[in-house]
N, C-alpha and C positions, 0 to 999 in steps of 0.2 A: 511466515511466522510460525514457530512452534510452539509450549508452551512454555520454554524455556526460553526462549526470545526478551530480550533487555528492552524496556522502552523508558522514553523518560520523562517521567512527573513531578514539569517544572515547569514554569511560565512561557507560554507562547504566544508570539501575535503572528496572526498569518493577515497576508495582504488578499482581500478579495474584491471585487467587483464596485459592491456596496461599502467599501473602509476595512479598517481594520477587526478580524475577527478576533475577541479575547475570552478561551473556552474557561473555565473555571470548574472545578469541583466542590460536590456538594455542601460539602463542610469550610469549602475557601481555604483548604491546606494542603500544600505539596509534601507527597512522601518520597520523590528522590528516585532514583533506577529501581525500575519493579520489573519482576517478571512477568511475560502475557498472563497466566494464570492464577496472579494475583490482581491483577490488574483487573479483569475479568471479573474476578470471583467478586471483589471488592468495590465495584461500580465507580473506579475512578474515569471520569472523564475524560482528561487530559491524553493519557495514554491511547485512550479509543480514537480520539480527532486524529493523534497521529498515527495511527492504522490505519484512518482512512486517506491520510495525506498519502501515505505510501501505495496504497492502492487507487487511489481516486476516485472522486463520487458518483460517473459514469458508469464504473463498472461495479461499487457496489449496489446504484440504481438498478443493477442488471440482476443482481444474483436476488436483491427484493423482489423485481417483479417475478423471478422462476421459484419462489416461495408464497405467490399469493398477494403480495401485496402489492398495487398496483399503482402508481403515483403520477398525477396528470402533467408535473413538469419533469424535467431533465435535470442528471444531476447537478448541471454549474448552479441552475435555480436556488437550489438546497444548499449547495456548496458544502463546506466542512462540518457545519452544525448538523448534516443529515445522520453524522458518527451519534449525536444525542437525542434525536429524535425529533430533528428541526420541522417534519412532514406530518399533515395529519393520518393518521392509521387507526383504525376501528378495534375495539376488542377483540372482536371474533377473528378480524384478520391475524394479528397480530397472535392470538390464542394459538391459530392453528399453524403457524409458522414453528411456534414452539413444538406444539405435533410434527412438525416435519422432524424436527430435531429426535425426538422419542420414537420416531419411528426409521432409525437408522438412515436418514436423510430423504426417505422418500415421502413427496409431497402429494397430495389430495385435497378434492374439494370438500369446502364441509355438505356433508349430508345429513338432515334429520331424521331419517328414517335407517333400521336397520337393511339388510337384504340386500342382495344384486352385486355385482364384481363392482369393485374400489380401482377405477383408475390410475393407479401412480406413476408418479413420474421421477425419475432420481437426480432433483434439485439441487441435494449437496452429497458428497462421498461418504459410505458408512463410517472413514475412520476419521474426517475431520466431526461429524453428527458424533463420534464418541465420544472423542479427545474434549469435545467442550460441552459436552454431559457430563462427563468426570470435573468439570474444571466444576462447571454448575451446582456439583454434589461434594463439593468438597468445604468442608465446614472450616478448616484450615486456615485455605486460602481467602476465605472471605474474613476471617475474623480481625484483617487490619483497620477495617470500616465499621465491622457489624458487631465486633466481640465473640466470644463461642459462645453464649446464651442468647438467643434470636429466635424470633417466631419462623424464620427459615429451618430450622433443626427440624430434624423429625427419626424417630425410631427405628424406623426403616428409609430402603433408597430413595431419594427425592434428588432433583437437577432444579433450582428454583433463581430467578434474577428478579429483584427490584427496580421501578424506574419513579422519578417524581420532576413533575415537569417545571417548568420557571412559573416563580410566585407560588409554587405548590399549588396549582389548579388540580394539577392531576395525581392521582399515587395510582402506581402499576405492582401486582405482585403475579408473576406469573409463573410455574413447573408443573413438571410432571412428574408420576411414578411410572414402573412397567406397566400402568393399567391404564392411569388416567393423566389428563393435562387438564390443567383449572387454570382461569384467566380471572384476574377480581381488578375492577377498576373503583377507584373511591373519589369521590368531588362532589362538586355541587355542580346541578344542571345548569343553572346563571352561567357558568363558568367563573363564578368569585373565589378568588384564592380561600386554601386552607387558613389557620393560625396552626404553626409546630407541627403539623401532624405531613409527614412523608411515607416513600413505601414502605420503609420500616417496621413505621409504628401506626398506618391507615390499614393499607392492602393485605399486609404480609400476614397479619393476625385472621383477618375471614379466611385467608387462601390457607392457611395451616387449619382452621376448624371443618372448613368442605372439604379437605384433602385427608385428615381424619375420619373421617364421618365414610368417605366412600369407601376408605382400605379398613375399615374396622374387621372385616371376615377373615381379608386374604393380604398376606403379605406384596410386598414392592422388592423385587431382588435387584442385585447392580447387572446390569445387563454384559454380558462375554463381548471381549473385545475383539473385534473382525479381522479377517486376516490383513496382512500388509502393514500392525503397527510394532511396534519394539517396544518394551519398557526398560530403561536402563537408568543405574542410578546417576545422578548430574551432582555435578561440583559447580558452583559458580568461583571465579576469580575476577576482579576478589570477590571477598565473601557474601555477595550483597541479599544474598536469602542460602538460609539451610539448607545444607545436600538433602536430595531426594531421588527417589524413584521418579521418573517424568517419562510421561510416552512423546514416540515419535512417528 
């Protein structure tokens, strides 16, 4: 999949194990042929299951655990819902995964203290860790979902994704800049749902005020893109999103 890749956000049942699977988006509405990079930016659901249909939950069980997160079943266990975050995963893990990402795909442990050589390991490619920073920082592509006025905005570079779990237990807002990655989780310890409140309008607001607060000195620039990628401008036919510039 590129970022120009078609996928399609419309009702699906997939047959698994335990019945039938039937993923849904947040809002309970299909917007029709999107591209990966909308789709993405935009936190639809639907599109992400069938990414992972096309990949399988095996092997994207694989590429989590070479990121850090480490998950005690197998992917049939999780099945398709592992595309929405069917597994449980900790803040911190899940924080630093996003670090991988920020740091051109190379992964590490978390450490508390400063000092000593940083073991990395190159879990994901610099130019796929690009291509979907850029997708993350682009206010565009998410404004099908979010609008362009969102506590995701920010003055400077930021790469930032929303998550909110069923029932609204959990609201996730998590990015980086070139300096920092901040993870902000909101709920109740009970684990008793929200009322209305998602990552949107839970998470996404602390994670804009601690991400404020740590660049106030020093600028976030958008990071140089690695060699091996192309940007060229893309037409779709038909027309189902604006020409654009779009990397490969």
């Amino acid at each position: 999949l590129t970022p120009a890749s078609l996928l399609d956000d419309s009702p699906v049942n997939l047959s698994t194990q335990s019945g039938l699977y039937v993923p849904q988006n947040y809002d309970k509405d299909f917007k029709g042929v999107v591209s990966v990079r909308t789709a993405l930016a935009s936190s639809l659901n639907i599109p992400a299951v069938r990414a992972l249909v096309l990949l399988g939950p095996d092997a994207f069980l694989q590429k989590l655990n070479e990121l850090g997160i480490a998950l005690p079943e197998s992917g049939d266990f999780y099945g398709y819902a592992l595309a929405l975050g069917a597994a449980d995963v900790g803040l911190l893990s899940l924080t630093n995964a996003y670090r991988t990402l920020a740091n051109q795909g190379r992964h590490s442990e978390v450490r508390w203290r400063q000092g000593g050589a940083v073991g990395y390991v190159q879990a994901l490619s610099p130019q796929a860790s690009y291509i979907v920073s850029d997708i993350l920082a682009d206010r565009s592509a998410r404004s099908l979902t979010f609008g362009l006025d969102n506590p995701l905005g920010t003055p400077y570079w930021t790469a930032v994704k929303t998550g909110t779990s069923k029932d609204m237990r959990d609201n996730w807002c998590i990015g980086y800049s070139s300096h920092y990655t901040v993870g902000v989780w909101v709920g109740n310890f009970d684990g008793e749902p929200m009322w209305d409140v998602s990552g949107i309008s839970g998470a996404a607001p602390a994670w804009l005020q601690i991400m404020r607060q740590l660049q106030r000195r020093q600028p976030s620039q958008r990071p140089d893109p690695p060699a091996g990628l192309l940007q060229v401008r893309t037409l779709f036919a038909p027309q189902v999103e604006a020409a654009r510039a779009e990397w490969f």
